[in-house]
C-alpha positions as CSV (number, residue, x, y, z in Angstrom):
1,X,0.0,0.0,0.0
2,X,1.5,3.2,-1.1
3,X,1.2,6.3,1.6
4,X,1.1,10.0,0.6
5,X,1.3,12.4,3.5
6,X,0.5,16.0,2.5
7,X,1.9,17.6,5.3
8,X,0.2,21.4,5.7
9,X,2.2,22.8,8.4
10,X,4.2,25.4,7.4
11,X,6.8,24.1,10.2
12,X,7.5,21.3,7.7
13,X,9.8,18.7,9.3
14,X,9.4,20.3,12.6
15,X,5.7,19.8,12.3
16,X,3.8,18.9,15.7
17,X,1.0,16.9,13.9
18,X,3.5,15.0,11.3
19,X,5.1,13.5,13.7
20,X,1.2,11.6,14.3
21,X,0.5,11.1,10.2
22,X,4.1,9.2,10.4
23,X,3.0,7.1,13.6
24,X,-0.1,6.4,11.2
25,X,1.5,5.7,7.8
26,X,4.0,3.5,9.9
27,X,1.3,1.1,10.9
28,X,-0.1,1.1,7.5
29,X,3.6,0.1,6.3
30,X,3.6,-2.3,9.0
31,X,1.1,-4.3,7.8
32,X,1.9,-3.9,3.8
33,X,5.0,-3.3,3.9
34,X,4.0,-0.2,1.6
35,X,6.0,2.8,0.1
36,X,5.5,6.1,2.7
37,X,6.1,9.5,1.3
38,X,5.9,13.3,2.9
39,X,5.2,16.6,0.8
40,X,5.8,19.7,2.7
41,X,3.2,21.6,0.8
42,X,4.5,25.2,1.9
43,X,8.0,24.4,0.2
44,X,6.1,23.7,-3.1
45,X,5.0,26.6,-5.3
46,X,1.3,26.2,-5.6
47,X,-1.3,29.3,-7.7
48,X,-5.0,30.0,-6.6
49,X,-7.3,27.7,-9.1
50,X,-8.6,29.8,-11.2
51,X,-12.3,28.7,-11.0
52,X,-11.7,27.8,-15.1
53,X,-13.4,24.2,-14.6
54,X,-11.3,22.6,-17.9
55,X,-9.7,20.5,-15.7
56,X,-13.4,18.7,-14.9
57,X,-12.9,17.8,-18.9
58,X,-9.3,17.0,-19.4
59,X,-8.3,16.0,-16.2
60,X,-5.7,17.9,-16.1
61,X,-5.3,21.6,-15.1
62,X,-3.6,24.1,-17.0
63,X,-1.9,26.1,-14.7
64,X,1.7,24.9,-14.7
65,X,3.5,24.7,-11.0
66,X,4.1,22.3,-8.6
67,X,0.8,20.9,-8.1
68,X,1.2,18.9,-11.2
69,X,3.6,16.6,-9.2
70,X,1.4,16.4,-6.5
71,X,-1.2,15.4,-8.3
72,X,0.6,12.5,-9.8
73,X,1.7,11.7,-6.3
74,X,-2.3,11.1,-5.3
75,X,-2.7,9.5,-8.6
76,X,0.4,6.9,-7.5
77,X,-0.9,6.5,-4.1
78,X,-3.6,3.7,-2.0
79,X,-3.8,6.3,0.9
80,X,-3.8,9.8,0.9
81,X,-3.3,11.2,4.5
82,X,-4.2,15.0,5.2
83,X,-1.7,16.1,8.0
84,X,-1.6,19.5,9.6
85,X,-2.7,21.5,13.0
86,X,-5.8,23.3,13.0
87,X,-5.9,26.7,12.0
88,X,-8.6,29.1,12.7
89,X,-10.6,25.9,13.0
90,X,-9.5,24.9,9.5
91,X,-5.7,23.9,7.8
92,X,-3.1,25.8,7.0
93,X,-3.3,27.7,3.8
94,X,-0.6,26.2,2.5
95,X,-2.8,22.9,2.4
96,X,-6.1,24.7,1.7
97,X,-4.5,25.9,-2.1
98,X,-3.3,22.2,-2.4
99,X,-7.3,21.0,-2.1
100,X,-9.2,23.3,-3.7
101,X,-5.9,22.4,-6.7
102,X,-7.4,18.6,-6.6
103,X,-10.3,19.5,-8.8
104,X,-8.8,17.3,-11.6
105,X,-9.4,14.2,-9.4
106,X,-13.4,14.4,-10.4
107,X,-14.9,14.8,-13.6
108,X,-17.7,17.5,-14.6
109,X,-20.3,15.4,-14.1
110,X,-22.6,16.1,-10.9
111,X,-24.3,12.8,-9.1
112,X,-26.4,12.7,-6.4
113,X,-25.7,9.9,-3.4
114,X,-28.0,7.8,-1.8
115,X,-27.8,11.0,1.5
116,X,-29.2,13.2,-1.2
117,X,-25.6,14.8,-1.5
118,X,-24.3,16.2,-4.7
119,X,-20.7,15.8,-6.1
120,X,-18.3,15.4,-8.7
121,X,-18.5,11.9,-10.2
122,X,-14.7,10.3,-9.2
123,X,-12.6,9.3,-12.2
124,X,-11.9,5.6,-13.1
125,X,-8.2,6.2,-11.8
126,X,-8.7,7.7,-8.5
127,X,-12.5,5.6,-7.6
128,X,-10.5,3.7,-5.2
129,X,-8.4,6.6,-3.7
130,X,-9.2,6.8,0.2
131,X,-8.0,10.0,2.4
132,X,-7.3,10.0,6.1
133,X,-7.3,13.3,8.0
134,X,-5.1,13.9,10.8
135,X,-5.0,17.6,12.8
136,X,-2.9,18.1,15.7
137,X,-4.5,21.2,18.1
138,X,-3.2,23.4,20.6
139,X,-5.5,24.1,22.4
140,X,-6.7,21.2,25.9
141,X,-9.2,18.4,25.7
142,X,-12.1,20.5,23.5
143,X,-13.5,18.8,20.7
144,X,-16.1,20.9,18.7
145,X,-12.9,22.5,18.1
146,X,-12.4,19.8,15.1
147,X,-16.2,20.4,14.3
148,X,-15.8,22.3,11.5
149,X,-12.6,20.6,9.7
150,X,-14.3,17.4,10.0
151,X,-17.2,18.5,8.3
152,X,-15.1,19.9,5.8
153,X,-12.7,16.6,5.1
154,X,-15.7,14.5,4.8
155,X,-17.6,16.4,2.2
156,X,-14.6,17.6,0.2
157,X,-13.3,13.9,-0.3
158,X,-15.6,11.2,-0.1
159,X,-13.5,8.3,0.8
160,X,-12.5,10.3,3.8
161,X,-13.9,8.5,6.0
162,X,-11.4,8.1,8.5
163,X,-10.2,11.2,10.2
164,X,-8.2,11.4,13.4
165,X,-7.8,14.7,15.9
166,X,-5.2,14.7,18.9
167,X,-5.9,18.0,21.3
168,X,-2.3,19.1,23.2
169,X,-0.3,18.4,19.9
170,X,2.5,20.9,20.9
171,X,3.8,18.2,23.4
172,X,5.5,16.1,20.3
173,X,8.3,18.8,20.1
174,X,8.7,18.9,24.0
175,X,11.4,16.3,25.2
176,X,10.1,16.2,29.0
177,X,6.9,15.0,27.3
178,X,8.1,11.9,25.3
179,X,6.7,9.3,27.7
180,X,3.6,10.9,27.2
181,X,3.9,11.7,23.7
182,X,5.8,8.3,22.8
183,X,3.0,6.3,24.2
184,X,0.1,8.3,22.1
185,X,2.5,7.7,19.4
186,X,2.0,3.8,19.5
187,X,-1.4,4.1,19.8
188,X,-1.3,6.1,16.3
189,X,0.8,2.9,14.8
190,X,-1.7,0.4,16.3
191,X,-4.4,3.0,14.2
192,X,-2.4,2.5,11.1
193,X,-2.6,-0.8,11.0
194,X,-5.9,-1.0,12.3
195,X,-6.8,0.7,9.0
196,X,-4.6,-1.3,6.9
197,X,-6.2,-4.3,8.1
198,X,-9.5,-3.3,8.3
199,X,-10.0,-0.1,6.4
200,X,-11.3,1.2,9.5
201,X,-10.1,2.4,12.9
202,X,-12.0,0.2,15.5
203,X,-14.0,2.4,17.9
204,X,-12.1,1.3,20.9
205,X,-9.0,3.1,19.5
206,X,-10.6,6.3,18.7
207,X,-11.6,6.5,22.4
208,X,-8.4,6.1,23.6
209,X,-6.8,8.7,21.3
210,X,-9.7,11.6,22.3
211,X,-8.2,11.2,26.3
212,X,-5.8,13.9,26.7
213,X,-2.6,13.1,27.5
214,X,-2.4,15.3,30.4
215,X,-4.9,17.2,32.8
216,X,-6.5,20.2,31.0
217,X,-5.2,22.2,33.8
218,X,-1.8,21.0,33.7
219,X,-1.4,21.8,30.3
220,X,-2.8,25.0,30.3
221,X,0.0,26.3,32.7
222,X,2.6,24.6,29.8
223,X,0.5,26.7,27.4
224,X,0.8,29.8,28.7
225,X,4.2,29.6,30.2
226,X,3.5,29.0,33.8
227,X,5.1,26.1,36.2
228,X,3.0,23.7,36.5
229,X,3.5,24.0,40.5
230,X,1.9,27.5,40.9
């Protein structure tokens, strides 16, 4: 199974949330011993789409930048995983410009689902494309937070239908929090291969993954710079 992990932080590498997507992809790889690759989408030189719709005939769009690499990169993959921290209670821009650029994965025609939904009938290629979402949060254990993004991932790709959101995400780049962090970290693998295995993540491990890692209170104080003590 081959793993794409469009990574929207604009902290690349240093990304809080990617090292969670990798935890993720891991398990997949684990399992199928598949290819796993990471595009920083805010090193890559991506244009606004244009709105010109002539990519919903061809299939391809006619702006000519980086995205055409990244779209052949979605085209190559089994799993497409949408990595980045929430922003404003969406992603990053940098990742935004990257998914309203995947027009060309749908073609002009509009269906209706069996939900009374309307969309953008999937091309032959890409019909067996799935997406997982994964978005890291500052902020403690809230989650209508992720309300809105989740709504978002789901309708904007329809074999999204796995999507994962960790509160308290800052603690992956803190070193006095890695038997915290390394712990939620297996629990991400053992959700990669859940998924690999079953396409799904069972409920159980969803459960565990919304408990935050420490006391809303506790982290708080790390949040705003206090010791924890005062």
């Amino acid at each position: 199974m081959k793993v794409l992990i469009l990574n929207g932080s604009p902290k690349c590498e240093k990304s809080d949330t990617l090292h969670m997507s990798k935890a993720f992809a891991e398990g997949i790889r684990s399992v199928t011993s598949g290819d796993v690759r990471v595009i920083h989408t805010a090193e890559k030189r991506i244009s606004y789409c244009n709105g010109c719709f002539i990519c919903k005939k061809t299939g391809a769009c006619v702006i000519d930048d980086d995205m055409t690499k990244i779209l052949d990169a979605i085209r190559e993959s089994d799993v497409v995983i949408l990595s980045f921290p929430l922003y404003c209670h969406s992603m990053p821009a940098a990742l935004k410009v990257v998914v309203e650029r995947t027009m060309p994965l749908t073609a002009e025609r509009i269906e209706k689902n069996g939900e009374g939904d309307y969309h953008h009938k999937e091309r032959e290629e890409t019909k067996d494309l799935r997406f997982v979402s994964i978005c890291g949060s500052g902020y403690p254990h809230s989650r209508a937070d992720f309300e809105l993004i989740e709504k978002t991932v789901r309708r904007t790709f329809r074999g999204c239908d796995t999507v994962i959101n960790v509160e308290e995400s800052p603690l992956f780049n803190i070193k006095d929090a890695e038997p915290l962090t390394d712990t939620r970290l297996e629990l991400l693998e053992k959700a990669g291969a859940e998924y690999a295995e079953a396409g799904t993540v069972s409920d159980d491990t969803y459960k565990q993954l919304a408990i935050p890692m420490i006391p809303e209170e506790i982290y708080m104080k790390f949040a705003n710079g206090e010791k924890p003590g005062r």
